[in-house]
C-alpha positions as CSV (number, residue, x, y, z in Angstrom):
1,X,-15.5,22.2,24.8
2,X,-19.3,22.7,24.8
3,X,-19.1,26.4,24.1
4,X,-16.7,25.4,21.4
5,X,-19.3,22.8,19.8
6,X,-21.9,25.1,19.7
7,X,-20.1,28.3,18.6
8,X,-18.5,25.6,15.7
9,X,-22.0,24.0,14.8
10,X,-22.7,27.6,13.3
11,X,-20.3,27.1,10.3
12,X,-21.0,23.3,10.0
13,X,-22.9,20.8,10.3
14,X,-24.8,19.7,13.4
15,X,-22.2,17.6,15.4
16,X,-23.9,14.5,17.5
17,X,-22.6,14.1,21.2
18,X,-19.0,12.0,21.1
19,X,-19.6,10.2,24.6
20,X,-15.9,11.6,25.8
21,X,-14.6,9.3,28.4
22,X,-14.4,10.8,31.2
23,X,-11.4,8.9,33.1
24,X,-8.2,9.9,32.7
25,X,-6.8,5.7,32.7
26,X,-8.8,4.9,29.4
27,X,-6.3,7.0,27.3
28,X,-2.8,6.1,25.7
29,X,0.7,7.6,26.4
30,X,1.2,9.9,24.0
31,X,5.2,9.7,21.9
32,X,7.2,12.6,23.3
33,X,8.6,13.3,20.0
34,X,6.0,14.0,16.3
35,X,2.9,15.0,18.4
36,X,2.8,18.8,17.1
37,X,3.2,21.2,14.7
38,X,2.7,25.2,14.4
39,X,-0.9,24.3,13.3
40,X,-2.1,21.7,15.4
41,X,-1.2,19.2,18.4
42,X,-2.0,15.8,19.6
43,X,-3.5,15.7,23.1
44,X,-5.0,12.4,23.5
45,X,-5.6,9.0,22.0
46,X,-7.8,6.2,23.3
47,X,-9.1,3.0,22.3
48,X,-12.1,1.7,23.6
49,X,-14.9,-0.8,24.0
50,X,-18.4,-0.6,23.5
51,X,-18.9,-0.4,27.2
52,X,-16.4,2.5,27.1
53,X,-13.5,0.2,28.7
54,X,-10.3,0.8,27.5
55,X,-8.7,-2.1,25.5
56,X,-6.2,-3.2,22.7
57,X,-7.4,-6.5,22.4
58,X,-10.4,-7.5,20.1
59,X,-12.3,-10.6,18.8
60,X,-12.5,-10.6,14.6
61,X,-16.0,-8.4,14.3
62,X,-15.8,-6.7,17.5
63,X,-16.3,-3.1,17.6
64,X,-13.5,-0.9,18.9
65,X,-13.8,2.5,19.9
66,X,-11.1,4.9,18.9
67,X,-11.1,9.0,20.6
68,X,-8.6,11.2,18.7
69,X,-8.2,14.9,20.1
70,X,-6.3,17.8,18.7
71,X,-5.9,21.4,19.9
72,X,-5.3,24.0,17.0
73,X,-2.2,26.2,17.8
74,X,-2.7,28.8,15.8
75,X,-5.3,30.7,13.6
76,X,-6.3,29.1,10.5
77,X,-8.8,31.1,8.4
78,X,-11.5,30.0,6.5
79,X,-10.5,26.5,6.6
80,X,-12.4,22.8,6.9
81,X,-10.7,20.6,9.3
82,X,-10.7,16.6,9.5
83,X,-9.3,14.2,11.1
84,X,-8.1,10.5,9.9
85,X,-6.8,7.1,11.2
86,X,-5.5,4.7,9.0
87,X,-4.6,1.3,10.3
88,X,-1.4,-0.9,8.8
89,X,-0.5,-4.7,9.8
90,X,2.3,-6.1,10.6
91,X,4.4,-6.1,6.9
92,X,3.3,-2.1,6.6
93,X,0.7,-2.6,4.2
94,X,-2.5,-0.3,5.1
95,X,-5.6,-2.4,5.5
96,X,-8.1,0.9,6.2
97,X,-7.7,4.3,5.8
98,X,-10.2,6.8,6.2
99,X,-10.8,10.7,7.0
100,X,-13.6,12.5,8.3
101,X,-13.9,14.0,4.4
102,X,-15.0,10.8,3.5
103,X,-17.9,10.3,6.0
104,X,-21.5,12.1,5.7
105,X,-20.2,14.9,8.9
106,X,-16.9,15.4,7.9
107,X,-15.5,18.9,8.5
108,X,-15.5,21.7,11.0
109,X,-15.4,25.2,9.5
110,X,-13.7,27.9,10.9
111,X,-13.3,31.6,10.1
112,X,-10.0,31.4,11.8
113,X,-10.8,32.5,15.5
114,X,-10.4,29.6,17.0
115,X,-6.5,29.2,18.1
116,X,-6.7,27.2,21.4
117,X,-10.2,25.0,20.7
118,X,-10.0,21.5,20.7
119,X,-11.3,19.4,18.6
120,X,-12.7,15.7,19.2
121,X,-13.2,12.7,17.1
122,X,-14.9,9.3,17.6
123,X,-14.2,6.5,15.1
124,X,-16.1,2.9,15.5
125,X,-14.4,0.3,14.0
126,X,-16.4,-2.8,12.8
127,X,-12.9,-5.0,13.3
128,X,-13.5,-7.7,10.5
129,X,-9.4,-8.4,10.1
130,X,-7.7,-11.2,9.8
131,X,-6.2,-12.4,13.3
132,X,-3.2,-10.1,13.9
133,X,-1.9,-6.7,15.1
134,X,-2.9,-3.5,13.5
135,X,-0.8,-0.2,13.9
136,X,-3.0,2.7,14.4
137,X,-2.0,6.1,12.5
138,X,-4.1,9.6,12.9
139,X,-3.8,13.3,11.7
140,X,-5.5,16.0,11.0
141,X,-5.6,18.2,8.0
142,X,-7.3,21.3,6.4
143,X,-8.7,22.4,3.2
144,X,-9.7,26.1,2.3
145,X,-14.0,26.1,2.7
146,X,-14.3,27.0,-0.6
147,X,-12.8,23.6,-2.5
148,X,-14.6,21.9,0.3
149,X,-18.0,23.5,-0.4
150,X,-17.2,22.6,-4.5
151,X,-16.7,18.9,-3.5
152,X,-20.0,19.4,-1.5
153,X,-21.9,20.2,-4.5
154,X,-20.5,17.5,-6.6
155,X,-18.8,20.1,-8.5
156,X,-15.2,18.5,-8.4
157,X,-14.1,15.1,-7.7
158,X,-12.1,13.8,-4.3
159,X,-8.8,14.0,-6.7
160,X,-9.2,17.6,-7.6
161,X,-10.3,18.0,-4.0
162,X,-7.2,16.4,-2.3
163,X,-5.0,18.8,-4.3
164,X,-5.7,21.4,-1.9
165,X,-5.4,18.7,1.2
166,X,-2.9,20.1,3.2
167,X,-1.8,17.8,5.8
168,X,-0.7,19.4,9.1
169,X,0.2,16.6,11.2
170,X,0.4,12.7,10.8
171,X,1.5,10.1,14.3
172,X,2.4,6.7,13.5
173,X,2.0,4.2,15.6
174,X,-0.1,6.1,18.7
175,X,-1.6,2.9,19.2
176,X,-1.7,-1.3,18.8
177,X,-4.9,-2.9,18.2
178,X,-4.8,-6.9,18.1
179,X,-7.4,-9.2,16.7
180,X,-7.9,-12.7,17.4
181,X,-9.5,-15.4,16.2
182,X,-13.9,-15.2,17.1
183,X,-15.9,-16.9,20.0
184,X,-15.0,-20.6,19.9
185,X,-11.5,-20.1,18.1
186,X,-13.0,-19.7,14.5
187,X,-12.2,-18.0,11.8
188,X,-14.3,-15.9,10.1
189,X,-12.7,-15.4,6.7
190,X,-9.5,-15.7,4.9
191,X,-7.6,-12.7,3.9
192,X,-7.0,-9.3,5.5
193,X,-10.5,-8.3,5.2
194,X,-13.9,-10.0,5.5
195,X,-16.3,-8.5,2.6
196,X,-19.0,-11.2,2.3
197,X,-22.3,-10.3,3.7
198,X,-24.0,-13.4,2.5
199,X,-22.8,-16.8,1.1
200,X,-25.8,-19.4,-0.5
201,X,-24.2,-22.9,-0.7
202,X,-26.3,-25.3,-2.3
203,X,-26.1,-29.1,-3.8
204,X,-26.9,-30.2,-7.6
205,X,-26.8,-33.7,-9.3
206,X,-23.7,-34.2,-11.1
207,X,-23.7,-32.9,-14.8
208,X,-23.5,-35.3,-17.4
209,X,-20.0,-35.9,-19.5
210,X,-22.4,-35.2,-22.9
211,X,-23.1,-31.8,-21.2
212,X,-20.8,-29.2,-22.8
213,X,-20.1,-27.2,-19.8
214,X,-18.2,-30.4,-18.4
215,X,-15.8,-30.5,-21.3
216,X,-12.6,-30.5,-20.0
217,X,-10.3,-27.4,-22.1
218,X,-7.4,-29.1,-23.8
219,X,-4.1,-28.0,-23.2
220,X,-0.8,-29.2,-23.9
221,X,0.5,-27.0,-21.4
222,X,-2.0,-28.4,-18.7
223,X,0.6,-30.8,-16.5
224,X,3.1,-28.1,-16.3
225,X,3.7,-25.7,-13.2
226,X,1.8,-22.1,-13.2
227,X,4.9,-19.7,-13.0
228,X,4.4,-16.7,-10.5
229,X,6.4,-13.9,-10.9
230,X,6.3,-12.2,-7.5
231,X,8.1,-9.0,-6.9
232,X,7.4,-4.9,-6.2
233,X,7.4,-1.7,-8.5
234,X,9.9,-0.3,-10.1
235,X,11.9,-3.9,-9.6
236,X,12.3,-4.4,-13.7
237,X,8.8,-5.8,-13.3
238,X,7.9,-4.4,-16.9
239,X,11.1,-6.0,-18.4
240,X,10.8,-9.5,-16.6
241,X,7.1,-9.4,-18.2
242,X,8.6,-8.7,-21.9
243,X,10.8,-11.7,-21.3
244,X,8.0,-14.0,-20.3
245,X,5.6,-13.0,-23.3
246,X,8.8,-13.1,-25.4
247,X,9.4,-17.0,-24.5
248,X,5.7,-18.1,-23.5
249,X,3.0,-16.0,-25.4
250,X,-0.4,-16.7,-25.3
251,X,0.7,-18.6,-22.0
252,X,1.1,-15.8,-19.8
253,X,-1.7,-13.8,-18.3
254,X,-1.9,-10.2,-18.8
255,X,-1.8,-8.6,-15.7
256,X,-4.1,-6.5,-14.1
257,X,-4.3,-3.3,-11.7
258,X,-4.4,-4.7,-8.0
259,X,-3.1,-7.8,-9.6
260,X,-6.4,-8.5,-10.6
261,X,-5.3,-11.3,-13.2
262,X,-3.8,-13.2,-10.0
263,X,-6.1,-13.0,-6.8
264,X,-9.7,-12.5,-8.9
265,X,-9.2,-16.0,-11.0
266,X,-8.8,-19.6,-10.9
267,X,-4.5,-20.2,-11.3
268,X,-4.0,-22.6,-13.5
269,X,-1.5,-25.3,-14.3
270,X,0.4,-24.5,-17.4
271,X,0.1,-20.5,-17.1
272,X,2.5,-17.4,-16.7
273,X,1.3,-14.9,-13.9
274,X,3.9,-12.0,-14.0
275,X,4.3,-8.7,-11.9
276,X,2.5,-9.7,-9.4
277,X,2.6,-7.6,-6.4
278,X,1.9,-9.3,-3.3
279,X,2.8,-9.6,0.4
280,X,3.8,-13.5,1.5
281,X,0.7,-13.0,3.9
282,X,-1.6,-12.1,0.8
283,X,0.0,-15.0,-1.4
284,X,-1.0,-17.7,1.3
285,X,-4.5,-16.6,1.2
286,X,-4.9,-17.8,-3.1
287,X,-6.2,-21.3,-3.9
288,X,-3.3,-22.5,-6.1
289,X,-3.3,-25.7,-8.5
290,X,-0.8,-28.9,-7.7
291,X,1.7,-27.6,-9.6
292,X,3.3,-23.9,-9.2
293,X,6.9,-22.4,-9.2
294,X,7.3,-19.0,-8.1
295,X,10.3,-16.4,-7.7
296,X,10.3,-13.3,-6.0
297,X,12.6,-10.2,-7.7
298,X,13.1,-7.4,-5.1
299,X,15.8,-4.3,-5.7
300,X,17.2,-1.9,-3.5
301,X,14.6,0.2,-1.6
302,X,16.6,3.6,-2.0
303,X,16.8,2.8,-5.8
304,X,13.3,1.8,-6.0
305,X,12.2,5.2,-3.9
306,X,14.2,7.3,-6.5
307,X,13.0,5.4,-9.7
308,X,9.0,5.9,-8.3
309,X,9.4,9.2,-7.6
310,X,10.7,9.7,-11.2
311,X,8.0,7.6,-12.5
312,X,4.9,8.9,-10.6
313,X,6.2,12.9,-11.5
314,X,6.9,12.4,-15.3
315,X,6.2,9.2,-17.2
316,X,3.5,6.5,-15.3
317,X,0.6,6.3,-17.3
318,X,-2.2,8.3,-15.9
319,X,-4.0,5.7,-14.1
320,X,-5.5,5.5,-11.0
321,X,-4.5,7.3,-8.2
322,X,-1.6,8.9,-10.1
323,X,-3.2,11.9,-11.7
324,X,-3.6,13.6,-8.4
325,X,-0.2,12.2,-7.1
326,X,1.3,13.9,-10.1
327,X,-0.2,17.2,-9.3
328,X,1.1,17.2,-5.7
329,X,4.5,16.5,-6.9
330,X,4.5,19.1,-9.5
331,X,5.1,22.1,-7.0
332,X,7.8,20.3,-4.8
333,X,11.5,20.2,-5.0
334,X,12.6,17.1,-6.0
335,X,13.8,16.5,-2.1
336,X,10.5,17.0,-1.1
337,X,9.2,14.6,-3.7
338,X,11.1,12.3,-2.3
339,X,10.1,12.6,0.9
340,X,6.6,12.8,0.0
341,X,7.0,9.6,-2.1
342,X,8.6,7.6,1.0
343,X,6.1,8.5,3.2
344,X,2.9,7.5,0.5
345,X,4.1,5.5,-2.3
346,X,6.7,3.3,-0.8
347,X,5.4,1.7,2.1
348,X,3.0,-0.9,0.1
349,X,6.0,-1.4,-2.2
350,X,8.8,-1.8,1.0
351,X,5.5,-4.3,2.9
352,X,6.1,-6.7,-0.5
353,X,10.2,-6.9,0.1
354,X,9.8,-7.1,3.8
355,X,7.1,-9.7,3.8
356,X,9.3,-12.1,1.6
357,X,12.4,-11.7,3.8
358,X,11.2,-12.2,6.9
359,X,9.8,-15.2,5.9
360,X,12.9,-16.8,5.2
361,X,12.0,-16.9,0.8
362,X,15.2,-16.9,-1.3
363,X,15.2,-13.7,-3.0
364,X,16.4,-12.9,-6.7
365,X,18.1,-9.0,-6.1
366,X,17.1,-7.0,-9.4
367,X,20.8,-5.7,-9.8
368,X,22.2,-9.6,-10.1
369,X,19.7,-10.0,-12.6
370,X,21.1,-7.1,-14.9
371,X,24.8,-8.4,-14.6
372,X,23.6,-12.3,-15.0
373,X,20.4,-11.9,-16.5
374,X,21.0,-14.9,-19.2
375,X,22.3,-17.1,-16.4
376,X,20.0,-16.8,-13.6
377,X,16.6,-16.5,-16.3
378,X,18.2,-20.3,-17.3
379,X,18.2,-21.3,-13.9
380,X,14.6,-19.7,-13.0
381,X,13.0,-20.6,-16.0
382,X,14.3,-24.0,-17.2
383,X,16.6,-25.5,-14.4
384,X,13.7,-25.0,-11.3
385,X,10.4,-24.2,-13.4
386,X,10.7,-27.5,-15.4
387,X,9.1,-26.3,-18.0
388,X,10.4,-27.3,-21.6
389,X,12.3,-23.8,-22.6
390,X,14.8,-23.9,-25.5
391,X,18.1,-22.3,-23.9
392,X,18.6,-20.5,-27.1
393,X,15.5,-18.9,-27.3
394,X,15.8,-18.2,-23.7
395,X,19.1,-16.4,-24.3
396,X,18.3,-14.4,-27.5
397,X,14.4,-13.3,-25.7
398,X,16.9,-11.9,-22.6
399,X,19.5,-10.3,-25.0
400,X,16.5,-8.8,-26.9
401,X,15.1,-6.9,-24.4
402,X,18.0,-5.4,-22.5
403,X,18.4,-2.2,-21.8
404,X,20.1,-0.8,-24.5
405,X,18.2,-2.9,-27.2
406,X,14.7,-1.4,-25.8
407,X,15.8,2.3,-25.2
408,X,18.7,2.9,-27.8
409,X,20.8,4.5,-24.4
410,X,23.2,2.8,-22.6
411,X,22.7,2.1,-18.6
412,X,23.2,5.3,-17.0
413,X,21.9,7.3,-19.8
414,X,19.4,9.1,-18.4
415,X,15.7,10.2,-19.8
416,X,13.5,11.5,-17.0
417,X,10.5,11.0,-19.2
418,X,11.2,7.4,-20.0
419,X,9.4,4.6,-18.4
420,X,13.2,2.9,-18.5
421,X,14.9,6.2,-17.0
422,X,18.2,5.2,-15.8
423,X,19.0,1.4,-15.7
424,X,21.7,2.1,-13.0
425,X,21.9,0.7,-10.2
426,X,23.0,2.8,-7.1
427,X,21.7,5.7,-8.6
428,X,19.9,6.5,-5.5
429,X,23.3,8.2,-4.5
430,X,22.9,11.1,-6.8
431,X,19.4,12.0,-5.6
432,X,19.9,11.1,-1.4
433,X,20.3,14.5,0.4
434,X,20.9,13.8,4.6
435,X,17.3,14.9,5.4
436,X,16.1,12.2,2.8
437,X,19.1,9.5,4.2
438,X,17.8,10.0,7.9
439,X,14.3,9.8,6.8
440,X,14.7,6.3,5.1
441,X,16.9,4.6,7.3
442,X,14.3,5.4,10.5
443,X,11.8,4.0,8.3
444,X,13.1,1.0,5.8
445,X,16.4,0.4,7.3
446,X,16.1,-2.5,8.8
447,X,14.2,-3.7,6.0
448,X,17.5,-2.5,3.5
449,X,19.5,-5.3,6.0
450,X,16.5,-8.1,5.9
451,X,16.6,-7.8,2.0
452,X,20.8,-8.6,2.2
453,X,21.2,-4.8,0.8
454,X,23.2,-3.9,4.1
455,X,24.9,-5.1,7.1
456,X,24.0,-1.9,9.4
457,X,22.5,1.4,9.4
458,X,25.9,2.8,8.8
459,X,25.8,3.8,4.8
C-alpha cells in the first residue's frame, strides 16, 4: 500500500498518512451481496474513535472516525477517483452527504495501471445530530482527469462537473452510527443538525406601547387556526395550492424552495402554509402559534416515482439541482430513468410518506381526493379547519381547477411536457418493467403497505 501511495502521489496531490488500524476486530462485516462491481470492490469498513477504538455509539459533538477501502478490479485509464459516505436517519432522509471531490485533496489520478491497488479513505465526522441512528452509505466513483482538472481551474461548475460523474459502486447501510444525547443528558440543539456557532442573549427594558415597533398588526384573520398543508412532490401539491389561493388569497403564504416560507418564519395564526414538504420529525422541531390545523396528502409511491421522473426529464422548471439531473437523464432509457430516479429523487419524497405513517397521522390518499375532491376539501377546510369558508365558493374554487378545466385534456390524456402530464392514477403500470418492480418493492415496499397502498409485497 505504501509503494502504491507513493507511485499515486505522482499524478496527485500529496496524500497525508491515514492512521490505518491495524487490528483486524475494529472493522465491520462486510454484506455478502452489492459489495462489487467490474470496476471496483469493497474490502473494508470501520468506524472508529478518536483513540482509534472501534465504536457505533457516539455522544451529540463527538468525533467518529470512519475507514472506507476499495480495491480497483480492473484498469481504468486516465481517470480521478473519490470516494463518498453519505449518512440517512431513521425516515430515509439524508442528513450529510459528501465526496472526496468536495474536499481540498479529493482525487487520486491514475493513467490506468493500477488494477489490483487499493485505495484508502479516512473521514472525521464532527457528529452534531440530533439524538438518533444514522445509516452509513459509501462508494466510489470516477471522472475522466480532464473534466476534473477544468473544475480545478474554476473553468466549469460542480453541475457540469457531475455530468461526467460516473458512479461505480454505492453500499447502503455498511454501517449504524447512534447519537445520544451530550455529557449530563443535554441537548444541544433542536433539529437534525446543529449550525449555530455562537448565540448572544441579552436583556432590554420593555418598549413603550407609544413605540411603533410594538404596534400590534391588525388582522381579522388573527384568532383563526394557521392551515398547513403537509404532503410530498408530485402529490397534486401544485393543484391543492391553486385551491387555497383560489379560496384564501392574500392569506396564504407563497411557498418557498426547502419550504423556506414554513421553517425560516414566524407561523402565524390566521395564515395558509401550503406544499409543504416535511418529515413528522422536522415538523415537531417548528415553534407553532395556539391555533393550527394541518393535513397531510400523500399518493402512491410507484405513481409518484413515474410522475418525477417525467417531471425532472421534460417539464420542472430549471431550478436548482434539476438542470444537471436533467442532463443525466437525457442519455438513459426511460427504465433506467426510473431506476436512477428511485435511487436519487425518491427517497426524500418516500422519508415525507413514511415519517407520517409510522407515526400513526391520518392520511388524505391523493387518488380519494380526485374522485371526492368537493367532499373531502369541505370536510378539510370548513368541517375541521373552522375557518369561515362559503361551501359554495369552496365547491366552484375545486370544480375550477380540475383537471380538465386547467389542461383542456381529460385524465389520462397524456402530455409528457406538461407539468399536469397524466392525471391517472395507477399509471405507474404502464411504465413498471420487473427490474424496476423488484427494485421498488426492496426499497419502498413496506412503506407502499404503511401508507394503506397494499396489504403485501405480492402486486
Amino acid at each position: 500500500m505504501e509503494r502504491g501511495r507513493e507511485k499515486l502521489s505522482k499524478h496527485s496531490v500529496k496524500v497525508p498518512p491515514l492512521n490505518w488500524p491495524t487490528s483486524k476486530d475494529v472493522f465491520l462485516p462486510l454484506p455478502h451481496e452489492g459489495i462489487d462491481t467490474s470496476q471496483g470492490r469493497l474490502t473494508a469498513v470501520a468506524i472508529c474513535d478518536e483513540s482509534g477504538a472501534p465504536r457505533l455509539r457516539f455522544a451529540q459533538g463527538e468525533r467518529a472516525w470512519v475507514f472506507v477501502e476499495w480495491e480497483i478490479k480492473e484498469t481504468l485509464p486516465d481517470r480521478a477517483l473519490s470516494s463518498g459516505l453519505l449518512l440517512q436517519n431513521a425516515a430515509g432522509l439524508v442528513v450529510f452527504g459528501k465526496d472526496t471531490y468536495q474536499v481540498s485533496s479529493p482525487a487520486f489520478l491514475l493513467d490506468g495501471t493500477h488494477k489490483g491497488w487499493r485505495l484508502r479513505t479516512r473521514y472525521a465526522l464532527s457528529l452534531r445530530l440530533a439524538p438518533g441512528e444514522y445509516h452509513l452509505t459509501v462508494g466510489f466513483a470516477g471522472l475522466p482527469r480532464s473534466v476534473w482538472a477544468a473544475y480545478s481551474r474554476g473553468e466549469i461548475d460542480y453541475f457540469q462537473m457531475q455530468k461526467s460523474v460516473e458512479e461505480w459502486l454505492r453500499v447502503t447501510n455498511v454501517g449504524v452510527i447512534e447519537v445520544t444525547l451530550s455529557a449530563g443528558g443535554k441537548l444541544l440543539h433542536h433539529g437534525i443538525t446543529d449550525l449555530v456557532e455562537e448565540a448572544v442573549f441579552e436583556a432590554a427594558p420593555p418598549i413603550p406601547v407609544s413605540s411603533p415597533s410594538a404596534l400590534v398588526h391588525s388582522d381579522e384573520f388573527s384568532d383563526l387556526p394557521a392551515i398547513i398543508h403537509i404532503t410530498h412532490q408530485k402529490s397534486g401539491s401544485q393543484w391543492v395550492h391553486q385551491i387555497l389561493r383560489s379560496l384564501f388569497r392574500k392569506r396564504v403564504v407563497a411557498p418557498q424552495l426547502g419550504n423556506a416560507h414554513f421553517l425560516n418564519t414566524k407561523v402565524r395564526q390566521g395564515r395558509v402554509y401550503p406544499t409543504v414538504y416535511i418529515t413528522k420529525e422536522e415538523f415537531d422541531t417548528v415553534y407553532l402559534p395556539p391555533k393550527w390545523y394541518r393535513f397531510i396528502i400523500v399518493r402512491d409511491l410507484r405513481d409518484t416515482l413515474v410522475s418525477g421522473y417525467f417531471s425532472i426529464r421534460y417539464s420542472h422548471p430549471l431550478v436548482d439541482v434539476i438542470p444537471a439531473w436533467r442532463a443525466a437523464l437525457e442519455n438513459m432509457s426511460e427504465e433506467e430513468g426510473l431506476l436512477w430516479a428511485l435511487d436519487h429523487w425518491l427517497p426524500e419524497v418516500a422519508a415525507i410518506a413514511a415519517s407520517w405513517a409510522r407515526a400513526g397521522e391520518k392520511l388524505i390518499k391523493y387518488e380519494d381526493l380526485l374522485r371526492r375532491d368537493v367532499e373531502i376539501f369541505k370536510r378539510l377546510l370548513i368541517e375541521e379547519s373552522g375557518w369561515p369558508v362559503d361551501p359554495r365558493q369552496l365547491e366552484e374554487a375545486v370544480i375550477s381547477h380540475r383537471f380538465d378545466k386547467l389542461t383542456g385534456r381529460k385524465p389520462g390524456q397524456e402530455d409528457v411536457r406538461a407539468h399536469e402530464r397524466k392525471g391517472a392514477p395507477g399509471d405507474w403500470r404502464n411504465h413498471f418493467t420487473p427490474r424496476v418492480t423488484e427494485a421498488f418493492k426492496e426499497r419502498y415496499g413496506e412503506i407502499l403497505i404503511l401508507t394503506g397502498y397494499e396489504t403485501d409485497m405480492d402486486w
